[in-house]
C-alpha positions, 0 to 999 in steps of 0.5 A: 694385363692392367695395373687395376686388374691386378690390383682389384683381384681379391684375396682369399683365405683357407685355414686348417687346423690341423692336429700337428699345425695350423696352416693359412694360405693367402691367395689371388685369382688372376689371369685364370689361376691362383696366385699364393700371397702368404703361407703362415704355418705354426706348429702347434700339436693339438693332437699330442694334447689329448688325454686318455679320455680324449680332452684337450689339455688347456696348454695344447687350447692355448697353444691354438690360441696364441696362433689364431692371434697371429692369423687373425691379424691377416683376415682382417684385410680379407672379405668375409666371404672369401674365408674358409676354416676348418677343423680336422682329425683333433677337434672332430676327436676332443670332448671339450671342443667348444670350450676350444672354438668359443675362445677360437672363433672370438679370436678369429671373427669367423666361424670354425667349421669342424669337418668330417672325415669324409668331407676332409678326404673329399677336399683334400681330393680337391686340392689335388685334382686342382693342382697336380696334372696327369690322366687316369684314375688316382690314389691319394694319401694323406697323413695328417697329425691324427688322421690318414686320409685315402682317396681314390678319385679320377678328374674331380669325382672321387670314387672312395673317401676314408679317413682313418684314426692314424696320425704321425702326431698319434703314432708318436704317442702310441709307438714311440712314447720311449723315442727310441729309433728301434726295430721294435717300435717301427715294427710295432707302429707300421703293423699297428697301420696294416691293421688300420687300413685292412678294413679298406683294402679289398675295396681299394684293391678291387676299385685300383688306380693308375698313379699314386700321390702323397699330399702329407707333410710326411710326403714333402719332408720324404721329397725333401730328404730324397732330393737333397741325398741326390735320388729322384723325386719317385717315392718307391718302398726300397726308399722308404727301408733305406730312410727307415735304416738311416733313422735307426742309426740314430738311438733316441729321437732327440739325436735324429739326424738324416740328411735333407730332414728339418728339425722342425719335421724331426719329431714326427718324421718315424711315426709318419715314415711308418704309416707310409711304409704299412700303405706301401706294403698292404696296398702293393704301392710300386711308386708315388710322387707329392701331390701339388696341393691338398687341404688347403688349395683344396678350399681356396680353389673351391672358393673361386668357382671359375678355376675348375678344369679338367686339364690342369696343364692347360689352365696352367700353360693358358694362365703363364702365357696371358700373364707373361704376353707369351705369342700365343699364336706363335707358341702354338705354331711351335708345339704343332712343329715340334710334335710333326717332328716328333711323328716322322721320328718315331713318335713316343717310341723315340722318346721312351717315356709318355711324359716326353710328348707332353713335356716337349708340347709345354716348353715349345708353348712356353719357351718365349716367357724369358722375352718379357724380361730380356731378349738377350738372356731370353733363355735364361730369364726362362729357365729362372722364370719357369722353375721359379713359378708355381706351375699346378700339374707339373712335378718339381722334376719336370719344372726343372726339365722344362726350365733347362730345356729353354734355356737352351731353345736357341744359340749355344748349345749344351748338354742337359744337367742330371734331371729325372723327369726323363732318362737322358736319352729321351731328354736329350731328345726333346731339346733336340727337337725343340731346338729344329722346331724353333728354327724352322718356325721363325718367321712366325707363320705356318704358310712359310714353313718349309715341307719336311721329311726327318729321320733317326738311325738311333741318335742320327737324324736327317732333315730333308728339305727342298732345294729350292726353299733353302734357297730362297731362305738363306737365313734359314738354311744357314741357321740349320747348318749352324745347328746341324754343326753345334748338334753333331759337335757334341755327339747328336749327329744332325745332316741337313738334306736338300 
């Protein structure tokens, strides 16, 4: 990669104005993905401005105006044409919308465009399906300041798009006017969002899907509090109760405090904690997990039209290994071990879970990243690079596994930390096999491997290899006695055959 292709990649902008913030997300195309360069996100509550008769205080105007200011100052290095803005929930609502965007659109030197909610729900599916991996049919939600959006969709084709008049800004308003944290008002507010949703729930129920995301504000700031409280990165409806309880502690919500919770999302955290609570009940949610993008990225990859790909782990993985200078070749040679290993000892039914098989694919592609930095550290520098980098299609647990698998793919050997892309066992498992497949591919050409047979009684594993290859490679053979001894050592009894 070459100091002019880096420094010739254009920018592109997308801004939302939404009804609780404005965002703006900056990005680059480079090397087959979308590198963010700046995120600018203000809160502005355009939502909470709106009077019964659905007109924009002057205030909330101005508070949308003094962010464009700030905005504006970045487009200007932007070509006009690598710049989308729209509006949503608040300014398809408010009755003195172009008062608004005459002032906005001047501030801007851009065009605002005022989107429905069927083309928000559409692009909002977009962001998703362009950063988040796994196969199947989706169910998408979103909630916003003023509106929720539910998407189900498979690959990028979205089979039903519904926006609905229900926001944690709108809630705030409507069911916690008083800010009390009372059984009364959760009640209220989660049984006023059934009443939403049920005019969509046969449609949904009967299309189905097989994965649930959440691409909400609300989503991220439940993740947030998740992992900080030490559980896993699942959203199940037992969770949602529990945080329910822990705000309820609390009497008013000025005094709200649950551990993980940002004061800047405090506000608004009951209102859209009630909303997920009533989508989690009527639609019968058993889990979800956040979503790698929405709105926004939805926009900025719509923009560079060569970005999209079914298989987003593929494009990731492509993207990583051209702009670190990854062996490619050689990342491949170690996939393809690592995968005959895992068939000769069981398959998916040694690693329990189906995210295992492609899991152990990606590290066995990427595990070398670290050698652009240092080979002495190489796995270190892995570990940091890849739960570091954004990676589309790869949940935050899973880029934590990932990242401590490499660090572990040669040399010193220890047990994995706590992580919850996998159970411990199939985990463990994983590197073990990382770890055999490293070595017995280290001459860096199938034509010299070795023929193989491996077997598991339970956590055993028996390598059997011919007698005479060991012999004429006594590297090898003592390298995977070495192993043989380092995995045993720690309780993963390892023999190695001849």
């Amino acid at each position: 990669m070459s100091t002019s292709q880096v420094t010739s990649s254009p920018l592109y902008a997308a801004i939302d104005l939404g009804s609780n913030s404005f965002h703006m997300l900056v990005v680059r195309h480079i090397d087959g993905s979308v590198q963010t360069m700046a995120k600018i996100k203000r809160k502005v509550r355009l939502a909470a401005g709106l009077d019964e008769n659905n007109m924009l205080s002057h205030e909330a105007m101005q508070r949308g105006w003094d962010c464009l200011s700030l905005f504006a100052e970045r487009l200007q290095d932007i070509p006009a044409e690598n710049i989308r803005i729209v509006g949503t929930a608040t300014l398809r609502t408010a009755g003195n919308v172009d008062i608004f965007l005459a002032k906005a659109n001047e501030i801007l030197g851009h065009q605002i465009e005022v989107i429905s909610g069927e083309e928000e729900a559409a692009t909002i599916y977009r962001g998703v399906a362009h950063t988040s991996g796994g196969s199947g049919r989706r169910l998408v939600v979103d909630i916003g300041g003023a509106s929720t959006e539910l998407i189900i969709g498979e690959g990028f084709e979205a089979k039903a798009l519904t926006s609905l008049k229900m926001g944690c800004v709108t809630w705030l308003e409507k069911h916690f006017k008083d800010r009390l944290l009372n059984s009364t008002n959760f009640d209220n507010a989660i049984e006023a969002a059934k009443q939403t949703l049920l005019p969509i729930l046969e449609q949904y129920k009967d299309l189905g899907w097989d994965v649930c995301v959440g691409a909400s504000g609300t989503v991220q700031a439940l993740q947030e509090i998740m992992l900080t409280q030490g559980m896993d990165e699942v959203i199940t409806h037992a969770k949602l109760k529990r945080l329910q309880k822990q705000a309820m502690t609390s009497n008013h919500l000025e005094e709200l405090e649950i551990e993980g919770l940002t004061l800047e999302r405090a506000l608004v955290f009951p209102s859209g904690l009630s909303i997920l609570i009533a989508i989690f009940e009527l639609l019968e949610i058993e889990s979800m997990t956040l979503a790698g993008g929405a709105l926004r990225e939805g926009m900025a990859y719509e923009m560079v039209a060569e970005l999209r790909q079914d298989d987003i782990r593929a494009r990731t993985i492509a993207s990583v290994q051209t702009r670190y200078q990854i062996d490619i070749e050689y990342g491949e040679q170690v996939a393809s071990m690592a995968t005959k290993l895992l068939a000769q000892v069981g398959g998916d039914a040694w690693i329990t879970e189906p995210q295992g098989a492609m899991l152990l694919d990606t590290v066995a592609k990427l595990h070398e990243i670290g050698l652009a930095i240092d080979f002495k550290k190489g796995g270190e520098h892995s570990a940091y690079l890849l739960s570091n980098l954004d990676l589309p299609g790869y949940t935050r647990a899973q880029k934590f596994f990932l990242a401590e698998t490499a660090r572990r793919y040669r040399e010193g050997l220890t047990s994995l930390p706590e992580q919850h892309a996998l159970s411990g066992s199939s985990g463990k498992r994983v590197l073990r096999l990382l770890r055999l497949a490293v070595l017995l591919t280290h001459r860096r050409s199938p034509a010299l491997e070795p023929e193989f047979m491996i077997k598991s009684d339970g956590e055993a594993l028996t390598l059997n290899i011919n007698h005479a290859w060991l012999e004429a490679n006594p590297l090898t053979a003592a390298e995977l006695e070495i192993e043989a001894n380092r995995q045993t050592d720690i309780g993963w009894p390892l023999t190695i055959a001849g």
